[in-house]
C-alpha positions in Angstrom: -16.5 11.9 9.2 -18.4 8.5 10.4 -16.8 5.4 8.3 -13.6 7.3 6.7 -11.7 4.9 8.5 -13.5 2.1 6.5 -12.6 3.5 3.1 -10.0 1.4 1.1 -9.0 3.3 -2.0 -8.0 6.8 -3.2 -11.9 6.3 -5.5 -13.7 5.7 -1.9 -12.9 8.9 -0.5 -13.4 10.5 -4.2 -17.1 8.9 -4.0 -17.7 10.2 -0.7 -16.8 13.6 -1.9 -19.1 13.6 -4.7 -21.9 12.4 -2.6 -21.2 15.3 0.2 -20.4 18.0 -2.6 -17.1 18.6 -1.6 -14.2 18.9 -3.9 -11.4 16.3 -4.2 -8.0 15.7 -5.0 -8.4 12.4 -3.5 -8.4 10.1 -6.6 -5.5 10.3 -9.4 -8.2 11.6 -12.0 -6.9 13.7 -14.6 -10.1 16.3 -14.7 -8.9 17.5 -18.3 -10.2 16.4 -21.6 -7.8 14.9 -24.2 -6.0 17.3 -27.0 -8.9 18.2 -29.4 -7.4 16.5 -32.3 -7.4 13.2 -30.5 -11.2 13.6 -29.6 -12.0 14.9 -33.0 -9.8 11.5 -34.3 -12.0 9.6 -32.1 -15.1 10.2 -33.5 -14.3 9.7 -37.2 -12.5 5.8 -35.2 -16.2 5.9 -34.2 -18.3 6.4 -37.1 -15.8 4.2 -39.8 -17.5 0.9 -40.5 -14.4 -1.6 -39.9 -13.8 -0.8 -36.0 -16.3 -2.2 -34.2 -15.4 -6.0 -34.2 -13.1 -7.1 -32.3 -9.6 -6.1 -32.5 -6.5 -8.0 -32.7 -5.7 -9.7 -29.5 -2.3 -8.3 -29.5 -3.4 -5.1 -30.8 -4.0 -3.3 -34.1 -1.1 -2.6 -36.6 -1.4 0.8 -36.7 -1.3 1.3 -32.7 1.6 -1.5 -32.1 3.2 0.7 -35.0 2.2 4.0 -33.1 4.3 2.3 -30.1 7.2 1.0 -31.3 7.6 4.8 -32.8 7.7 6.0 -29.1 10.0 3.4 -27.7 12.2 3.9 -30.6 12.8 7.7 -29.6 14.1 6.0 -26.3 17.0 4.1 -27.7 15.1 1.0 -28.7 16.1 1.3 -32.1 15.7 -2.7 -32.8 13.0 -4.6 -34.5 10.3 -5.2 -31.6 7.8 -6.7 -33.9 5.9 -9.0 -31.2 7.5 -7.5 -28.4 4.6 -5.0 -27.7 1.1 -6.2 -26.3 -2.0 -3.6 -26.1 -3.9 -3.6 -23.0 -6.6 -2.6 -21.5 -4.6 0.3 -19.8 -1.8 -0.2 -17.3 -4.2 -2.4 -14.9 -4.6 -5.0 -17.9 -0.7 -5.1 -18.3 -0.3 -6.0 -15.0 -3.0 -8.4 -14.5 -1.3 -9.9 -17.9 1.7 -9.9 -16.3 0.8 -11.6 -12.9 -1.6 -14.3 -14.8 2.0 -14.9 -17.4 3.5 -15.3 -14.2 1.4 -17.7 -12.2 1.0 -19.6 -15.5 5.2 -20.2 -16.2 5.6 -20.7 -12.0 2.8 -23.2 -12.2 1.2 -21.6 -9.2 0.3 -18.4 -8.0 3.5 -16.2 -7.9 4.6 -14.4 -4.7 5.0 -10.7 -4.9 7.3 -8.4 -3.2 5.3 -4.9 -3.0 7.6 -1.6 -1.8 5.9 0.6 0.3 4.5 3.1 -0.4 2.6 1.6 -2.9 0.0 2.2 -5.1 -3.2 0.9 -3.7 -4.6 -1.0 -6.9 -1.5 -3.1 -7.1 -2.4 -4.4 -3.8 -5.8 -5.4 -5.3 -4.9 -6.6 -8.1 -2.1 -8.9 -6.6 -4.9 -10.6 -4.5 -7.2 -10.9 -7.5 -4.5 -12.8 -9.6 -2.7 -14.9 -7.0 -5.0 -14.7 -3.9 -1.6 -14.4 -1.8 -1.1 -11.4 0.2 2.2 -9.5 -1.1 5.3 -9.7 1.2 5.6 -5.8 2.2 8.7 -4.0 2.2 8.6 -0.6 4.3 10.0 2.0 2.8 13.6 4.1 4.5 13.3 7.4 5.8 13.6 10.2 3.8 16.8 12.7 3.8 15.0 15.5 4.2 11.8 14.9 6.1 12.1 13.4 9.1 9.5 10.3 9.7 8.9 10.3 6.5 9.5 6.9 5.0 9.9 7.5 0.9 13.0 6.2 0.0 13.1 2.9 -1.5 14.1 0.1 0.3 16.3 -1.8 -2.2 18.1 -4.3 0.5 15.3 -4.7 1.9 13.4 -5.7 -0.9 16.6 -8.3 -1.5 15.6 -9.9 1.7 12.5 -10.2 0.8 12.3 -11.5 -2.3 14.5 -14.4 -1.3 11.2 -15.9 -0.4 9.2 -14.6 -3.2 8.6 -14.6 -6.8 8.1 -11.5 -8.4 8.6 -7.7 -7.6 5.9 -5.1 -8.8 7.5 -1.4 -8.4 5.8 2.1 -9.8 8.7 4.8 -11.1 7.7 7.6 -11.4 6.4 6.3 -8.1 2.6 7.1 -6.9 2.0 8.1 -4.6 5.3 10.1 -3.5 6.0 11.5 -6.8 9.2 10.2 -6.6 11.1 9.3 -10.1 13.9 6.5 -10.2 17.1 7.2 -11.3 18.8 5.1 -13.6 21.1 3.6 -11.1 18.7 2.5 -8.4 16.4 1.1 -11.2 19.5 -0.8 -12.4 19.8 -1.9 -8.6 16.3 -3.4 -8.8 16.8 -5.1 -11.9 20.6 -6.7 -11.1 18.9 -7.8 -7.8 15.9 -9.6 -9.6 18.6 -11.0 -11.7 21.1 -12.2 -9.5 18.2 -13.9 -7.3 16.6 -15.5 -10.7 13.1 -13.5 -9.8 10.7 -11.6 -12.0 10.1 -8.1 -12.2 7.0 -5.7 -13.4 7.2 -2.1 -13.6 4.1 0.2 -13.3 6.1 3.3 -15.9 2.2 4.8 -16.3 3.7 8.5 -16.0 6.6 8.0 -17.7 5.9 11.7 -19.5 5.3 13.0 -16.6 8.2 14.5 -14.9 9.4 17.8 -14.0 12.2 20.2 -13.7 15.4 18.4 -14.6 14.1 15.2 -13.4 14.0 12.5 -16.4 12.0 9.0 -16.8 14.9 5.9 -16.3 13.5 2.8 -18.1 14.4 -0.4 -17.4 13.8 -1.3 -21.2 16.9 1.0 -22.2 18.8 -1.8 -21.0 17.5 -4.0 -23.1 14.3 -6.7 -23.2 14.3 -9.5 -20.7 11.8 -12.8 -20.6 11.5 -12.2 -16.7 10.8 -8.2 -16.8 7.3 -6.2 -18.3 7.0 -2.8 -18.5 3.5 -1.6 -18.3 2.3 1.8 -19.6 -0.6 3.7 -20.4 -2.5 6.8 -21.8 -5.1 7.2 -19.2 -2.9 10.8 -17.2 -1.0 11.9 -20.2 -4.2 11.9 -22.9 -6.8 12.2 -20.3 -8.2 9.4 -21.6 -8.9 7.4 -18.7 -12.1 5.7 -19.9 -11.0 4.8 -23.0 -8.8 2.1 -21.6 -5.3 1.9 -23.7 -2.4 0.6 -22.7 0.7 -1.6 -23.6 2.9 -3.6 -22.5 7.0 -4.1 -23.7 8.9 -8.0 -23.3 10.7 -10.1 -24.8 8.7 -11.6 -27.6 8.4 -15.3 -25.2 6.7 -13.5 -22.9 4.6 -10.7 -24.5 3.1 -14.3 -26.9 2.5 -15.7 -23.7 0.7 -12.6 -21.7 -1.7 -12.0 -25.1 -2.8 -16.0 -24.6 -3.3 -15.5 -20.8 -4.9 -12.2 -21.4 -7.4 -12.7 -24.0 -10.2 -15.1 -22.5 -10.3 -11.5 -19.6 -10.4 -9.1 -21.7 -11.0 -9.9 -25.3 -9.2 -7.3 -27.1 -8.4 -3.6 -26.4 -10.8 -0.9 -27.0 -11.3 0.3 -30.1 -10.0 3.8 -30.0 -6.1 2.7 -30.0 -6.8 3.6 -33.5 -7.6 7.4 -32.5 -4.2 7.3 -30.5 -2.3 5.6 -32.9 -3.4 8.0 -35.8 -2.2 10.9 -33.5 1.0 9.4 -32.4 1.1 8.5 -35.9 0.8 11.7 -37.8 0.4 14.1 -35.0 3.6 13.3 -32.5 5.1 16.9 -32.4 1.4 17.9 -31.2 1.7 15.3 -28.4 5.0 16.4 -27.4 3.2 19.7 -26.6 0.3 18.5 -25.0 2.9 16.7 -22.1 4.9 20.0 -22.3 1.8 22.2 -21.2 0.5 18.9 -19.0 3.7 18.9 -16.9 4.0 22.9 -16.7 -0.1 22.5 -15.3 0.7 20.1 -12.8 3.9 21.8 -11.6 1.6 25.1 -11.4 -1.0 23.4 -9.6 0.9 22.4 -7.0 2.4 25.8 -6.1 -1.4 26.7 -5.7 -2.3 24.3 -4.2 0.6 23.6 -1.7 0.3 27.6 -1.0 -3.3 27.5 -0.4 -2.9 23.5 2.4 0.0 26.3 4.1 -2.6 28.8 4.6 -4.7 26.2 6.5 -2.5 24.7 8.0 1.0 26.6 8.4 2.6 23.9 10.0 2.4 21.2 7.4 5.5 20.8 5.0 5.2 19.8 1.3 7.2 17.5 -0.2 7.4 18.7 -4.1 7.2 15.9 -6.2 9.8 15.9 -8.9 6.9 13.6 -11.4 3.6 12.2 -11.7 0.3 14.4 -11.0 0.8 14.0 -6.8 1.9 16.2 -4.2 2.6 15.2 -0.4 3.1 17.0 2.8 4.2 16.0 6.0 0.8 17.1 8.6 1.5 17.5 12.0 -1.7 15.8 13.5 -1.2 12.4 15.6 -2.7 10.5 12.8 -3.2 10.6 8.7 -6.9 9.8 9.8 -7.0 13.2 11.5 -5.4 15.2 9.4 -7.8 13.8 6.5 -10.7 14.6 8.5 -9.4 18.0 9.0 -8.8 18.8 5.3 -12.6 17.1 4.7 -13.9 19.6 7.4 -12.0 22.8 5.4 -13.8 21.5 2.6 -11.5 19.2 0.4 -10.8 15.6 0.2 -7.3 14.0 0.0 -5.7 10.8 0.8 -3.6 9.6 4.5 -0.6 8.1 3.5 -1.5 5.0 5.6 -3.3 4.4 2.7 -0.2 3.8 0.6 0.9 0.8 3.4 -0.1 -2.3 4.7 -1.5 -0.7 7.7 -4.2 1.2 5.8 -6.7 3.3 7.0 -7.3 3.1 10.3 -8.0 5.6 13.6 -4.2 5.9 15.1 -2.3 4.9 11.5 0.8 7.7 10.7 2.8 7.9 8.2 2.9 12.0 9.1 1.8 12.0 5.3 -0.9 13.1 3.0 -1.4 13.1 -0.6 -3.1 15.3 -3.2 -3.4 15.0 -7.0 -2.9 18.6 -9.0 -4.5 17.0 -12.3 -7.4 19.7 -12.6 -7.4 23.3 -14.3 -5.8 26.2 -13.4 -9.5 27.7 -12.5 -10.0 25.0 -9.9 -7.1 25.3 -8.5 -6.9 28.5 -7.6 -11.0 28.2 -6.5 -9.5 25.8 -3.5 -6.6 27.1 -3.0 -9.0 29.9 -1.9 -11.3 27.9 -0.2 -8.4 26.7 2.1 -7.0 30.3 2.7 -10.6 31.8 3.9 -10.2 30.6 7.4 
């Protein structure tokens, strides 16, 4: 597999996929199309007459109105009138928040990045600030040995004493991981105490499993120096269209929209079609993340089944949310075990990806990652695949 090593992102192995014909659970894509009433909602946003100028830089009423409905079933039961900022999906609430950042510190902020880490927020750090992020490397897990998922809350203390900011993902891509309450209170009291900042990547926030439930810094109450970035791109399948928000304290959400606006202008214009069917159609959308969550959790049985058929001596790591799924691979690098998944005819990601090390020839985290956000008939067509030695 000439030049894997050179890929960057979860999207340059999907690429490379497409281009070979091989199938891929390589890039978090949610291969399902939105509840029909939303998409039916969208095209009457489409054809009305009013929607196609721009919108309100801090969003539309109806959509901010739409939000504040969802955050109020989550305890925040007091007025958040301009404590909500529509985005340009997650990535445009944190490129909001870094550019809010730089712009109060005077100076391009330091951030403090917790490894694993999702590879975009690597990206986007260097786009915003042009510094590199001060790496924390994650603990070893409990119960897989070498495997190094479990937050490193000291460690990230030590670090941030010469930093600025600290940008963590709960539930956490890529290990699937989701935060309990009292580690994301940890974070928080540690920003605090230190006088940092602190942004929070909550895009699957819906999505968790089993008896596992979302923990949201914003239950404890709005802060100038914490944002909360979320999104409909996993849970709607409506990754194209772009929408997502952002919650602060009203200082700082008035100061992300004026940072925000000369980059993106507004946010598309089908936060209408979402907020009509949060609007009027919520008990349908609690549904749709009902069946979602029971797909994904399917999926990965599948799919995890059919990798063990492959290769028996690999050990998944169930994920208790998001759309991924781990295991710990037994070959003497992620690189290899990649290239041995590519050559049973599927992509997926190392795990050195999800590190400062990257992709390279001898990098091991003894993990890989697959995303289970395709249908039940796919699924089972490469579970297959991997079981017909």
């Amino acid at each position: 597999m000439t030049g894997l090593e050179n890929m960057k992102s979860m999207r340059d192995i999907n690429d490379y996929c497409v281009a070979n014909g091989i199938d891929t659970l390589a890039q978090g894509m949610i291969e399902l199309p939105p509840p029909r009433r939303l998409r039916e909602i969208a095209g009457e946003v489409a054809m009305r007459e009013d929607t196609h100028c721009y919108r309100a830089r801090a969003g539309e009423p109806d959509y901010l109105k739409a939000l504040e409905k969802i955050l109020n079933r989550e305890g925040l039961t007091h007025d958040l009138t301009g404590c909500i900022l529509a985005t340009q999906g997650v990535t445009g609430a944190i490129v909001a928040s870094l550019l809010h950042f730089k712009k109060t510190l005077g100076r391009p902020p330091k951030v403090v990045l917790m490894e694993p880490f999702y590879t975009y927020h690597l990206h986007q750090i260097l786009s915003v600030t042009g510094v590199t992020p001060i790496y924390v490397e994650g603990l070893e897990s409990e119960n897989f040995k070498g495997v190094k998922f479990t937050p490193n809350i000291k460690g990230a203390e030590e670090k941030l004493a010469d930093a600025d900011v600290l940008l963590m993902c709960t539930p956490q891509n890529p290990t699937g991981k989701v935060w309990s309450m009292d580690e994301v209170l940890a974070v928080y009291n540690t920003v605090k105490k230190m006088g940092k900042k602190l942004i929070v990547d909550e895009c699957y926030s819906d999505m968790v499993f089993g008896d596992s439930e979302h923990a949201s810094i914003i239950r404890n109450g709005l802060d100038d120096d914490v944002v909360v970035c979320r999104g409909f791109s996993k849970t709607l399948g409506a990754q194209s269209w772009r929408i997502g928000y952002a919650v602060s304290s009203k200082t700082t959400i008035s100061s992300m929209m004026a940072v925000m606006d000369p980059v993106y202008i507004c946010t598309p214009l089908l936060q209408h079609a979402v907020a009509d069917f949060l609007n009027c159609h919520l008990d349908e959308y609690d549904v749709h993340i009902k069946e979602l969550n029971s797909l994904l959790n399917d999926n990965w049985s599948v799919l995890s089944a059919g990798f063990l058929s492959r290769f028996p001596s690999w050990t998944p790591i169930p994920p208790k949310g998001t759309m991924y799924g781990n295991f710990v691979h037994t070959f003497s690098s992620d690189l290899e075990a990649t290239t041995a998944a590519l050559a049973a005819g599927v992509g997926i990601c190392p795990g050195s990806m999800f590190t400062q090390e990257g992709i390279t020839p001898t990098a091991n985290t003894n993990t890989v990652r697959i995303h289970c956000g395709i249908s039940r008939e796919k699924a089972k067509k490469i579970a297959e695949k991997l079981a017909a030695k």
